[in-house]
N, C-alpha and C positions, 0 to 999 in steps of 0.2 A: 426429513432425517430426524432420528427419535436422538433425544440427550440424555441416555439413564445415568450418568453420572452427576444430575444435576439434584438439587435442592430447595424444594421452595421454603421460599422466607413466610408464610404463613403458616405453612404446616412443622415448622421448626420446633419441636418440643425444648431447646435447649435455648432459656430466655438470652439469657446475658451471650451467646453466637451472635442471634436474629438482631438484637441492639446494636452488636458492636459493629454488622456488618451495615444497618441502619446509619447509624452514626458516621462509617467511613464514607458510603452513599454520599451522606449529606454533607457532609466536607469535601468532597470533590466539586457538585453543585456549585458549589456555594461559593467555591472562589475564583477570580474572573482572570484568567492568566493575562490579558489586554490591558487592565487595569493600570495606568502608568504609575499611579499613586500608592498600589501595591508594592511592597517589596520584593525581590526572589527570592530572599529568605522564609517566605510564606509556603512559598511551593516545595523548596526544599525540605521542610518541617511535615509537612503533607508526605510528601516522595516516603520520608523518612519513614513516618508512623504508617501509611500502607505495606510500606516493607517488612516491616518486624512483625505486621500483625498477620501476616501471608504463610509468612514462612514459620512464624508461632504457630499458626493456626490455618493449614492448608486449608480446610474446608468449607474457610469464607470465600473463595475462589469459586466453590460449586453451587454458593445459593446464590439462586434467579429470583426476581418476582415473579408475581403470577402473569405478567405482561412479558417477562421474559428478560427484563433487565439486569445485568451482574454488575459484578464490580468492576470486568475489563471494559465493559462498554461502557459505564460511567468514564473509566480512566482516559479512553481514547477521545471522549465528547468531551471532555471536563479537562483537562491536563495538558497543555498546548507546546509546554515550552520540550528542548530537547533532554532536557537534565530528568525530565520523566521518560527517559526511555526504558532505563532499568527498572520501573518499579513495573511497567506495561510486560517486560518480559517475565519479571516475576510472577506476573499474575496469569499469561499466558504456559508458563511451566506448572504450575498448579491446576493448569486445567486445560490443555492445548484445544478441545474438543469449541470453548465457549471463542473462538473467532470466528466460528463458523455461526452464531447466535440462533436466534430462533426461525422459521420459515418464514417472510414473507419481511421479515424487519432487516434494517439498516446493520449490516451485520459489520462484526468488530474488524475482520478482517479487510472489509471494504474501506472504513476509516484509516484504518492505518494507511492503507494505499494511495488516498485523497491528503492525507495529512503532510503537509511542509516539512513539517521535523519528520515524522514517525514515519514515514514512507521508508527512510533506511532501514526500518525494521524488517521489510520482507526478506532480504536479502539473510538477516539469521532463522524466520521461518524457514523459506524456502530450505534451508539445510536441516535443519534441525526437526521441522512438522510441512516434508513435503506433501504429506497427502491434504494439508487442508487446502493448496493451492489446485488438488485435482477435482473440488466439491465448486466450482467456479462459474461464478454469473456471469452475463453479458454487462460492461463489457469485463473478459478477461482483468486480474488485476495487472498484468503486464502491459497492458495499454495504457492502465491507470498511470501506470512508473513511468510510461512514456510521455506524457501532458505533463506530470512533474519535472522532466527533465524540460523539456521545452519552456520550463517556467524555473529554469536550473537557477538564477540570479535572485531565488528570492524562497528558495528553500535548500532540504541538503541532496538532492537528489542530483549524483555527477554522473560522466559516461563510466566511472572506476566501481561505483554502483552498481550500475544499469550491468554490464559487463559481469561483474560476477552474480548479478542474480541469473542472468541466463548460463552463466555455468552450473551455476547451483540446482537451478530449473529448468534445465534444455524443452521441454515439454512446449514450453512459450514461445521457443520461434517457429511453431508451427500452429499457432492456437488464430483464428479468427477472430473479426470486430464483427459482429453479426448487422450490427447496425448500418456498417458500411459495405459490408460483404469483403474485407481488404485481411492485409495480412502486416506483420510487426514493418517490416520495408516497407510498404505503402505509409501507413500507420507515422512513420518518426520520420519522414519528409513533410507529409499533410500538414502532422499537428504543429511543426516549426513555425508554420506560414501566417499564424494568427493573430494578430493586434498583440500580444503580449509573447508571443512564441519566441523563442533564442532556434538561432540557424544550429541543424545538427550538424554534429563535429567529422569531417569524413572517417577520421582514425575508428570512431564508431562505427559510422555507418559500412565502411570497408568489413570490421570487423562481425557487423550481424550477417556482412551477405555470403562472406564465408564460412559459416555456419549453419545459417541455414540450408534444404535442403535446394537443389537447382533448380529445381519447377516454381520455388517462390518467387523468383526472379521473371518468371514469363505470366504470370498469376494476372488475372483483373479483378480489383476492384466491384463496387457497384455502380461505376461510371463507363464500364470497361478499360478500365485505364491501368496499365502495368507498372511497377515501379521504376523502369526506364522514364514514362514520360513524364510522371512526377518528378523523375531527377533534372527530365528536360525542363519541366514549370519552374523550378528551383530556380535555375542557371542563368534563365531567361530573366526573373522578376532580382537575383541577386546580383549575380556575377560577380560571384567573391570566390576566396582560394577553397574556400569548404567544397561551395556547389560546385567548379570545377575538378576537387578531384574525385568528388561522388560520380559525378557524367563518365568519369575516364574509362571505371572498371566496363562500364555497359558499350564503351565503344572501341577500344582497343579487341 
C-alpha cells in the first residue's frame, strides 16, 4: 500500500517543522509511562503539548522517517497510560491513513489493538475509519479485542466494548484466525481457557451467536472442532453458570 499523503522528515525543507516534529519524537521516547517515581502530571504536560502542536500544525501528523516512523506510532509505543487516548485520536484525525503504518512494520493500528488502555480506541475507529479495519493482517484485530477481553481484569477492554465494536464492525463476525483456521465463536471460548484467561460472560457469548451468521455455529476449527464442543470443553473443565448457559443455546 503506497502513503502519498506522507512526508519525510529528511527531505523537509521547512527547518523549524522537521525540529519540532524531532523534538515531539523525542519526548515521547523518553518518558517511561511505568516509571513509579514519575509523576502523571508528566504525561499530561506531554498529552497537552502534542495536542496543540497537531492541531496548530496538522502536518506534523504526516511526517514519517525515512524507516517509516511517525508520530502516532511513537504515541502508541511511548504513551501507555489511558489519559493519552485523546492525544492518539488527535493524531489519528490528522492523518487516519498512518494506522495502517508502513509494509512489513509493527503497524499503529495493531498496537492499539494489543494495548490495555488504547484497545477501546477501536471501537471509535471502527466508526469513524472503517475501511482501515478492511486493510487487516493475521490475526484480524477482532481476535486481538478478544485476548483483551479474556484479560478484561487488568485492562479496559468489557463485553459493553467488544459488543459495540461488532456493531460498529459487523465484518468481524465473519473474519477468520488463519492461524487456527477458527472463527470469533471458537475464538472467545479457546482464548478464556488460558492460565490468565477470564471465563467468557454467556450474555456475550449468547449475543455474538445471534449475530452471527448460522453456518458459524456448525464451522470447524483447525482441530475439526465446532464451537459446540468447545462450549462442551468449557462446561466440562468449569461448571459454572456462564458455561452452563453457553451449552444451553447448542442443546435446547
Amino acid at each position: 500500500m503506497t502513503d502519498q499523503d506522507s512526508l519525510r522528515a529528511n527531505e523537509l525543507e521547512n527547518e523549524s517543522l522537521r525540529d519540532q516534529f524531532n523534538d515531539l519524537l523525542e519526548a515521547m521516547e523518553g518518558i517511561t509511562t511505568f516509571d513509579p517515581n514519575r509523576e502523571e502530571g508528566s504525561y499530561e504536560a506531554l498529552n497537552q503539548r502534542i495536542y496543540e502542536a497537531v492541531t496548530d500544525k496538522p502536518l506534523l501528523a504526516r511526517i514519517v522517517l525515512e524507516r517509516g516512523g511517525s508520530l502516532l506510532e511513537s504515541a502508541c509505543a511511548n504513551l501507555n497510560l489511558e489519559s493519552s487516548n485523546s492525544v492518539i485520536k488527535c493524531l489519528i484525525q490528522a492523518r487516519p491513513s498512518a494506522l495502517l503504518g508502513p509494509p512489513g512494520d509493527d503497524r499503529p493500528i495493531d498496537m492499539i489493538a494489543r494495548h490495555p488502555q488504547h484497545c477501546v480506541l477501536l471501537l471509535w475507529i471502527a466508526t469513524n475509519y472503517p475501511w482501515v479495519l478492511d486493510h487487516h493482517r493475521q490475526p484480524p484485530v477482532a481476535f486481538v479485542m478478544l485476548d483483551r477481553y479474556s484479560e478484561r481484569r487488568r485492562n479496559s477492554c468489557t463485553s459493553a466494548i467488544l459488543k459495540d465494536f461488532f456493531e460498529a464492525y459487523p465484518q468481524a463476525l465473519t473474519q477468520q484466525h488463519s492461524d487456527y483456521n477458527c472463527n470469533v465463536l471458537h475464538y472467545i471460548l479457546e482464548s478464556t481457557q488460558g492460565q490468565d484467561g477470564e471465563e467468557c460472560e454467556a450474555d456475550l457469548f449468547k449475543w455474538l451467536a445471534d449475530r452471527c451468521p448460522s453456518s458459524t455455529l456448525s464451522e470447524t476449527d483447525s482441530n475439526g472442532n465446532t464451537p459446540l464442543l468447545h462450549a462442551c470443553l468449557l462446561l466440562s473443565r468449569t461448571k459454572t453458570r456462564n458455561s452452563n448457559e453457553i451449552c444451553m443455546p447448542f442443546i435446547v
